[in-house]
C-alpha positions in Angstrom: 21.3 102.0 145.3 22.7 100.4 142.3 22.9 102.6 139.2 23.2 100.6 135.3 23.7 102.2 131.7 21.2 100.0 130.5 18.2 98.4 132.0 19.2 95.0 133.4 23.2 95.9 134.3 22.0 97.2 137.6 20.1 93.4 138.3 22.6 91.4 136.8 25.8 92.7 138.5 23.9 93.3 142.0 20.3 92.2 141.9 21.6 89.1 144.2 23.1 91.4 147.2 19.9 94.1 146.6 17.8 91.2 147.3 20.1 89.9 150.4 20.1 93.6 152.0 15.7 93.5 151.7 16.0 90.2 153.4 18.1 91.7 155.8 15.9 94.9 156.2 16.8 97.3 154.2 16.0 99.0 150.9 16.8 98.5 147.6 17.0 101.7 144.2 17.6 100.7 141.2 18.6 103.5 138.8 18.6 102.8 134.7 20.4 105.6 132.9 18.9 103.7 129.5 16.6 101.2 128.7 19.3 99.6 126.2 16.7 99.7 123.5 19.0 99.6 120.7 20.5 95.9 122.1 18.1 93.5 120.0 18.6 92.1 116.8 15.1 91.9 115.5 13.0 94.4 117.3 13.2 98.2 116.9 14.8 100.1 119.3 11.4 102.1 120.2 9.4 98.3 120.6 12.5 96.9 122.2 12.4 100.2 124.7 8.3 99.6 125.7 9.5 95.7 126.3 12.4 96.6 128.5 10.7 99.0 130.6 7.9 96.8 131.3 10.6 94.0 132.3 12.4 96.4 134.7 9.3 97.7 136.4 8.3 93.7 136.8 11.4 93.0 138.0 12.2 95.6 140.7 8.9 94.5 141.6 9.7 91.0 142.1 12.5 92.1 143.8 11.2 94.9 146.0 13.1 97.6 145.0 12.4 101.1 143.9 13.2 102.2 140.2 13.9 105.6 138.5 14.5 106.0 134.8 16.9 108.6 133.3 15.7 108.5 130.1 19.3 108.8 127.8 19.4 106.7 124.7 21.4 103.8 124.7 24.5 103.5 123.2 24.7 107.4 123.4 25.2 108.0 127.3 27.6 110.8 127.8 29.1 112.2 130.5 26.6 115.3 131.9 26.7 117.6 134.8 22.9 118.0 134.8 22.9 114.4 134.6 25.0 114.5 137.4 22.8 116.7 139.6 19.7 114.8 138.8 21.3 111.4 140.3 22.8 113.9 142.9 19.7 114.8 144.0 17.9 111.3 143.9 20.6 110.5 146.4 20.3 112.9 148.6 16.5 112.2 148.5 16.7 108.4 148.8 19.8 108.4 151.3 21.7 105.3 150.5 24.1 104.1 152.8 25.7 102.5 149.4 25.8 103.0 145.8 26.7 100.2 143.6 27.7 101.3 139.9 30.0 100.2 136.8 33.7 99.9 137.2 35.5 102.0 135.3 37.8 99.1 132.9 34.9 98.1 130.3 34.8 97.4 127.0 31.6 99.4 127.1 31.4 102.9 126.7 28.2 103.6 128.0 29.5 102.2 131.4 32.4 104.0 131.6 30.0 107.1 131.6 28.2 105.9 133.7 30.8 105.7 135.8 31.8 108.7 135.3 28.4 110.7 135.9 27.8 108.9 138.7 31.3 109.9 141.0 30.4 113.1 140.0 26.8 112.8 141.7 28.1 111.0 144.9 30.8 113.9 145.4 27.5 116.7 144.4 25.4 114.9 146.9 28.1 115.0 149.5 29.0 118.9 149.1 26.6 121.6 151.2 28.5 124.0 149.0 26.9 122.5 145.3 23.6 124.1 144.2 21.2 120.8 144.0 17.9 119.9 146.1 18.0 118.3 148.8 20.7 118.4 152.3 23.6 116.4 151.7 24.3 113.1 152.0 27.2 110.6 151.8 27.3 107.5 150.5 29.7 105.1 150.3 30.8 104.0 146.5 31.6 100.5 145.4 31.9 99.3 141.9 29.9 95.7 141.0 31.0 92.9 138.4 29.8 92.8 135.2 31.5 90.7 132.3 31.9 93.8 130.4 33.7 95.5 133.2 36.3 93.3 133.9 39.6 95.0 133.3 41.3 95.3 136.0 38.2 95.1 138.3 39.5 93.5 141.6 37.3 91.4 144.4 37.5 93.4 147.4 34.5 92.0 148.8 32.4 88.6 149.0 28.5 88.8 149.7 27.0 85.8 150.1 23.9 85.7 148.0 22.7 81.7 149.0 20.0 82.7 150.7 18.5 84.7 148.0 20.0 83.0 144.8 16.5 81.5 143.4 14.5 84.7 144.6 17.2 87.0 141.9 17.7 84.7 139.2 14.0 84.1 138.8 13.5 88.1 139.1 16.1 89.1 136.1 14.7 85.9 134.5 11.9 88.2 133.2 14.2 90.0 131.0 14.0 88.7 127.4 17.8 88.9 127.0 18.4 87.4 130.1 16.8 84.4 129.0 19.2 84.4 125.8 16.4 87.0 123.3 19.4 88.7 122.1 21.9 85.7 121.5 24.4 85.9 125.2 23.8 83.6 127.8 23.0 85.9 130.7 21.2 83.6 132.7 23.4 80.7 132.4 27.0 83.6 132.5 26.0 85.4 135.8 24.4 81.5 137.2 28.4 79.9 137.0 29.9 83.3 138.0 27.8 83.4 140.9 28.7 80.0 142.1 32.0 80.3 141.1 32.1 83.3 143.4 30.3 81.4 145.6 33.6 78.3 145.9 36.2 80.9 146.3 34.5 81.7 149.6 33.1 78.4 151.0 29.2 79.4 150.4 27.2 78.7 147.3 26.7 81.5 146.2 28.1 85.2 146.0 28.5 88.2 144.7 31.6 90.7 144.6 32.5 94.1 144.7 35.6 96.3 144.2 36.4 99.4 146.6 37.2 102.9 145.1 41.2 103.1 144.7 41.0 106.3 147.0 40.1 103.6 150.1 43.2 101.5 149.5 46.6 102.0 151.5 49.3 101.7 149.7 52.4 100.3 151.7 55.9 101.1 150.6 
């Protein structure tokens, strides 16, 4: 399960490993907490909205994945308890091994709630005690890259994406902003990364992810 303020983040920072874990087998979520209708410069955000929900329906698609929408307005995500049990309760539903979300150090507000509301939902998911649908379920928490989220974000762990490059990159490809519609060069940013990534392992290319600090031993 990986869970993105806007619609595309999720694809972008982890569509290449939810594509290697379907070749593998497994299942794939992607959860948008907005559509990030308010991130073109021509379009209005309620046109922009229709255009990127369409794209992320095609793409999780593409990719095989299931998609749920949260619905919050983009650039107005705030933290939320009842947004919190809501994601809960899609977890315990869905039953990831995983959950895949925004690191914390981002320039971005949006995912830093995100964040936020969403180690709040794993913990809710986890506890028979909390009052939300479902039997609980645990799932383990990593935090995915995304050039927005890079302060202090640290690569814990490598998954090589080779396999499934072209399938990924041709999936977000359907997003207008991925293809450059809003000005950045998403295509071409999370391409280099990706091989980049790739090199520093030996493969072609890769993917990263950072553990929660509360998994790390500390060694005095």
């Amino acid at each position: 399960m990986v869970i993105g303020a806007h619609a595309g983040d999720a694809e972008l920072m982890a569509g290449g490993i939810a594509c290697k874990v379907i070749e593998n087998g497994g299942e794939a979520i992607f959860i948008h907490m907005s559509l990030g209708e308010r991130g073109h410069p021509k379009l209005d955000p309620e046109k922009y909205g229709l255009q990127k929900k369409m794209e992320a329906e095609n793409v999780a698609e593409k990719i095989g994945a299931k998609i749920f929408f949260m619905n919050c307005r983009d650039g107005y995500i705030e933290y939320s308890l009842k947004l919190a049990e809501r994601i809960g309760e899609i977890i315990r539903s869905e039953k990831p091994d995983v959950v895949l979300t925004h690191w914390r150090g981002s320039l971005h507000l949006d995912h830093i709630n995100t964040y936020r509301i969403v180690l709040k939902a794993i913990f809710l998911a986890a506890n028979r005690w909390t009052n939300i649908k479902g039997s609980p379920w645990y799932s383990k928490l990593y935090f995915a890259e995304n050039w927005e989220d890079s302060n202090n974000f640290i690569k814990d762990i490598y998954i090589d994406i080779s396999s499934v490059f072209e399938k990924w990159i041709n999936a977000v490809n359907i997003y207008g902003f991925v293809r450059g519609e809003t000005g950045f060069p998403y295509r071409e940013y999370y391409t280099c990364l990706s091989r980049i990534r790739g090199i520093e392992i030996g493969v072609k290319y890769a993917q990263t992810l950072m553990k929660p600090w509360y998994t790390r031993k500390t060694i005095l």
